[in-house]
Backbone bond lengths (Angstrom), bond angles and torsions (degrees), N, CA, C in turn:
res aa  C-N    CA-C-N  psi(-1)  N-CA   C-N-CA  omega(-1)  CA-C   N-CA-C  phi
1 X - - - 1.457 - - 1.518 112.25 -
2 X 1.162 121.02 145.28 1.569 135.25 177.52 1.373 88.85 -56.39
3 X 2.139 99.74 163.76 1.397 104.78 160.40 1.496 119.28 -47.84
4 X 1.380 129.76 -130.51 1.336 132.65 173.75 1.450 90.58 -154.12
5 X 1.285 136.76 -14.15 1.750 135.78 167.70 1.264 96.70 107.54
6 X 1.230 121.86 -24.74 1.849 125.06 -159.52 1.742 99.50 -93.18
7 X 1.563 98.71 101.08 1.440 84.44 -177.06 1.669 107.80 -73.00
8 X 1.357 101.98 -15.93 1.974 95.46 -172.37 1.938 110.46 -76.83
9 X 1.805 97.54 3.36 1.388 65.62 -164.57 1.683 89.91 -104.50
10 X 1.347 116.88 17.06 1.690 115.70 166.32 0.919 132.16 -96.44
11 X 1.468 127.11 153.13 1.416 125.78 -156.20 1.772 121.31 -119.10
12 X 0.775 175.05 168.78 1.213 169.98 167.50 1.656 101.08 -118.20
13 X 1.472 107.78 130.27 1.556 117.87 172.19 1.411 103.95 -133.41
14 X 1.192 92.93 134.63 1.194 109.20 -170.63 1.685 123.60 -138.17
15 X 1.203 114.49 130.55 2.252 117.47 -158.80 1.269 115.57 71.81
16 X 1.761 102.02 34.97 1.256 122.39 158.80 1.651 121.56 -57.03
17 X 1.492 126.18 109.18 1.166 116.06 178.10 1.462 117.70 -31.69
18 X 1.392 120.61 150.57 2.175 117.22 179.50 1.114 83.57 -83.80
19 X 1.789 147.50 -44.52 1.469 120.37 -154.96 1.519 112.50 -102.08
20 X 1.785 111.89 28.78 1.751 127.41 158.74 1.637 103.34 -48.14
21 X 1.192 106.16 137.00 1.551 112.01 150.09 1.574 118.32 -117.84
22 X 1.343 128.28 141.06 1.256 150.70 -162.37 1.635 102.14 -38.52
23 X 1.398 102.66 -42.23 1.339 125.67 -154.70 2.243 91.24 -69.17
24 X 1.190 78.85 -63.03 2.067 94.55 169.53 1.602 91.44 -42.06
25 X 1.018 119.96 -88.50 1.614 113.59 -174.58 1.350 114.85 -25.75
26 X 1.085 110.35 -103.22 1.966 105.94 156.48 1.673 105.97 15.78
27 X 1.288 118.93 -71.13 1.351 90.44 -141.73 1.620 95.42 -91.71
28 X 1.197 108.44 -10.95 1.864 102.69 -169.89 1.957 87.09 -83.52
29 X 0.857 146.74 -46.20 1.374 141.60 161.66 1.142 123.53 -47.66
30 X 0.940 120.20 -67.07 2.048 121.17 153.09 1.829 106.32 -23.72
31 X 1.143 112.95 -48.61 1.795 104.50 -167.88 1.636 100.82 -71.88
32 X 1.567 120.09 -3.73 1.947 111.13 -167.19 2.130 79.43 -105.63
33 X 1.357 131.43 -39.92 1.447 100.84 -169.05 2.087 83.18 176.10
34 X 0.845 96.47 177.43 1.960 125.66 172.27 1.809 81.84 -44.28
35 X 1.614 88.28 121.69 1.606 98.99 155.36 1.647 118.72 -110.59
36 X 0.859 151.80 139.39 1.678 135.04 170.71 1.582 104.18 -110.36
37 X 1.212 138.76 -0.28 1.327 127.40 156.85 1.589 110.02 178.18
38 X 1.505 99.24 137.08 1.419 97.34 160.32 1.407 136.01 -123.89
39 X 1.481 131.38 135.61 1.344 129.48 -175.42 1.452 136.26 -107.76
40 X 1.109 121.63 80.01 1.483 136.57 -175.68 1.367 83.20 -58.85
41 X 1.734 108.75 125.65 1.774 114.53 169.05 1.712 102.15 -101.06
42 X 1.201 90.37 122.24 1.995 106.07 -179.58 1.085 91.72 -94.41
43 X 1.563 101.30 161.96 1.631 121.67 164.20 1.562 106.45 -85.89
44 X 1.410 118.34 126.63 1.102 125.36 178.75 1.542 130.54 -48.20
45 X 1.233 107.66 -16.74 1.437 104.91 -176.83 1.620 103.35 -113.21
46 X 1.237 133.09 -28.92 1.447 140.57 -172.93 1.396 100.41 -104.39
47 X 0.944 137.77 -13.58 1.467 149.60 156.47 1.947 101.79 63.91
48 X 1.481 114.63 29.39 1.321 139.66 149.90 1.382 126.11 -53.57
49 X 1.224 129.69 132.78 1.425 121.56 151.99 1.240 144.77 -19.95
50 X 0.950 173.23 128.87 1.436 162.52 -151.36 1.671 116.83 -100.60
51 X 2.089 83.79 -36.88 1.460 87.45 -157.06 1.140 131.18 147.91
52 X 1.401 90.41 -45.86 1.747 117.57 -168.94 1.983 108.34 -151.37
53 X 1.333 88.08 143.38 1.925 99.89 -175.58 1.498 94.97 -126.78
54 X 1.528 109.42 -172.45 1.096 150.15 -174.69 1.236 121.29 -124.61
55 X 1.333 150.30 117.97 1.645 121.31 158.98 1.606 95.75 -118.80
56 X 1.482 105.66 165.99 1.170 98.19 162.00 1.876 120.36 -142.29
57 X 1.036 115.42 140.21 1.209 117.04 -138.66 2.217 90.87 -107.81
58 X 1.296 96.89 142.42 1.483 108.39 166.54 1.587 113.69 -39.95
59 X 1.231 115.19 -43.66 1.321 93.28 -167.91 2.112 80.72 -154.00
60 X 1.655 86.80 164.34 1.733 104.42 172.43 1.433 132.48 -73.92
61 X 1.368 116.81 -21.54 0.889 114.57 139.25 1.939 149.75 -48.73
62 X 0.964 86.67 -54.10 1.915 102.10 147.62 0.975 121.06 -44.41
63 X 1.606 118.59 -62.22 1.680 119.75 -165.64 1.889 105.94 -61.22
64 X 1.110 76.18 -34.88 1.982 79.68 179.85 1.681 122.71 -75.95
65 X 0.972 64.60 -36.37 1.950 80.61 178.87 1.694 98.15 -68.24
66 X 1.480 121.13 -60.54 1.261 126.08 154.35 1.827 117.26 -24.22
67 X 1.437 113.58 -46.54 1.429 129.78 -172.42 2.310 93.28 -63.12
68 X 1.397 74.22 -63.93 1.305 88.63 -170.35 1.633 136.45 -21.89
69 X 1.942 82.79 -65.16 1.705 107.66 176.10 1.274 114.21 -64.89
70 X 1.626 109.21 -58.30 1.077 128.46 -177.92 1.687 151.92 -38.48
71 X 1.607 93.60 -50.66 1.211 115.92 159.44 1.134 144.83 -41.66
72 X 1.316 123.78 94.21 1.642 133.32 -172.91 1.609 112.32 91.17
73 X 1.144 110.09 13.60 1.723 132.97 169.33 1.055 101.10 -48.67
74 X 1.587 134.70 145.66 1.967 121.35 168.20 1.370 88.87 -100.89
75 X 1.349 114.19 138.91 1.630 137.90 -161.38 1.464 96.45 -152.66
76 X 1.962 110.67 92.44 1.392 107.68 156.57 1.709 99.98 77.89
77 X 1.620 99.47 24.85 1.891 100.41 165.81 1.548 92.77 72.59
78 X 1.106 148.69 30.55 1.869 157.02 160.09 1.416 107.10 -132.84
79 X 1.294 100.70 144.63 1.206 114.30 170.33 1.460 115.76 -94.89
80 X 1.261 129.05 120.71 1.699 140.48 -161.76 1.745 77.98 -60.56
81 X 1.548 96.62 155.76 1.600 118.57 159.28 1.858 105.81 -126.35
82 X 0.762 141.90 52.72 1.647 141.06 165.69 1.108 140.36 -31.47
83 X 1.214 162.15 118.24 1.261 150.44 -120.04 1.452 106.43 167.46
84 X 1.833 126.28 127.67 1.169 108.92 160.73 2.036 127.79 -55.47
85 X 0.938 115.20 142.03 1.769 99.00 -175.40 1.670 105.93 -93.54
86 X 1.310 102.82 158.45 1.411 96.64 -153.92 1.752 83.32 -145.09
87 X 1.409 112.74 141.99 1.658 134.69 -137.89 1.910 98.55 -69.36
88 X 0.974 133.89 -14.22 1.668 100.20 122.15 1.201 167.48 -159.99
89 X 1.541 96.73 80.61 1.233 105.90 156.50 1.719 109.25 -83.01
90 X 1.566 95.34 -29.95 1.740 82.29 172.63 1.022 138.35 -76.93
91 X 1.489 111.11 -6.78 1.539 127.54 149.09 1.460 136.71 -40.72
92 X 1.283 100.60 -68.93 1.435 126.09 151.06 1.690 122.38 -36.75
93 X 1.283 106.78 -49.51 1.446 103.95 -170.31 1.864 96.45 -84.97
94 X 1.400 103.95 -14.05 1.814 85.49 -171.46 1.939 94.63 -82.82
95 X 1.493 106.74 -18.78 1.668 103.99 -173.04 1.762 111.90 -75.64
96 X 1.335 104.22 -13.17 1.728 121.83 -164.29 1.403 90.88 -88.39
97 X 1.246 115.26 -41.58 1.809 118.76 -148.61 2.008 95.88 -103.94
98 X 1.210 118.53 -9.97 1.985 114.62 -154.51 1.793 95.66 -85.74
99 X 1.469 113.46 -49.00 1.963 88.87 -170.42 1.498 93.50 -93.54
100 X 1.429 93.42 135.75 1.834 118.95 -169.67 1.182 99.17 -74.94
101 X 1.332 126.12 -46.64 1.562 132.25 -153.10 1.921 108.26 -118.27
102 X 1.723 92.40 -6.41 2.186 91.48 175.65 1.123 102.74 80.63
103 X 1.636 143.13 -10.34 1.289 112.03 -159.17 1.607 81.28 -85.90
104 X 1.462 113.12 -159.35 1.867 132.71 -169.88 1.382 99.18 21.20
105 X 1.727 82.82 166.05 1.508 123.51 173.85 1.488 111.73 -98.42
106 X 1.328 125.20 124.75 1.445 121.41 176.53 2.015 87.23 -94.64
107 X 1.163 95.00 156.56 1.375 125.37 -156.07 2.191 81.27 -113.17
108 X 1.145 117.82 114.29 1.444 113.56 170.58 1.670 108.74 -109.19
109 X 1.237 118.51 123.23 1.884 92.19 166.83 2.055 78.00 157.70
């Protein structure tokens, strides 16, 4: 799924277990309010966790409240790192996450 445009209503996670699945995210985010997408950033070639995701939440209120509870929670033997995300890291994660399959070079500039 695309961003959602709302940079306040995304979140940065961070000491995300590598063997998380999206689905795990989902639901511990789902229990703080409306999620509209989440992005576990893989390594492109091992197609692993990184580490660190994204979610992004319906509205800003949530994401914080999300910030709030959430933060420093042990999730999967890690301790969450939470953070509003701020335009780029969401840069980054859309350049980490955009060729599906690796082949070409996107040309940025």
């Amino acid at each position: 799924p695309a961003l959602t445009g709302k940079r306040d209503c995304t979140i940065f996670v961070g000491n995300v277990a590598y063997d998380v699945q999206e689905t795990e995210l989902m639901e511990l985010f789902s229990s703080i309010g409306e999620v509209v997408a989440i992005r576990a950033v893989k390594d492109r070639d091992t197609k692993s966790v990184k580490g660190y995701a994204f979610v992004d939440f319906v509205d800003p209120g949530v994401a914080q409240a999300a910030i709030t509870r959430l933060n420093g929670i042990d999730f999967k033997g890690r301790p969450l790192n939470l953070q509003k995300a701020d335009s780029g890291l969401l840069k980054a994660s859309a350049a980490n996450t955009r060729p599906a399959q690796g082949q070409g070079v996107a040309s940025v500039g």
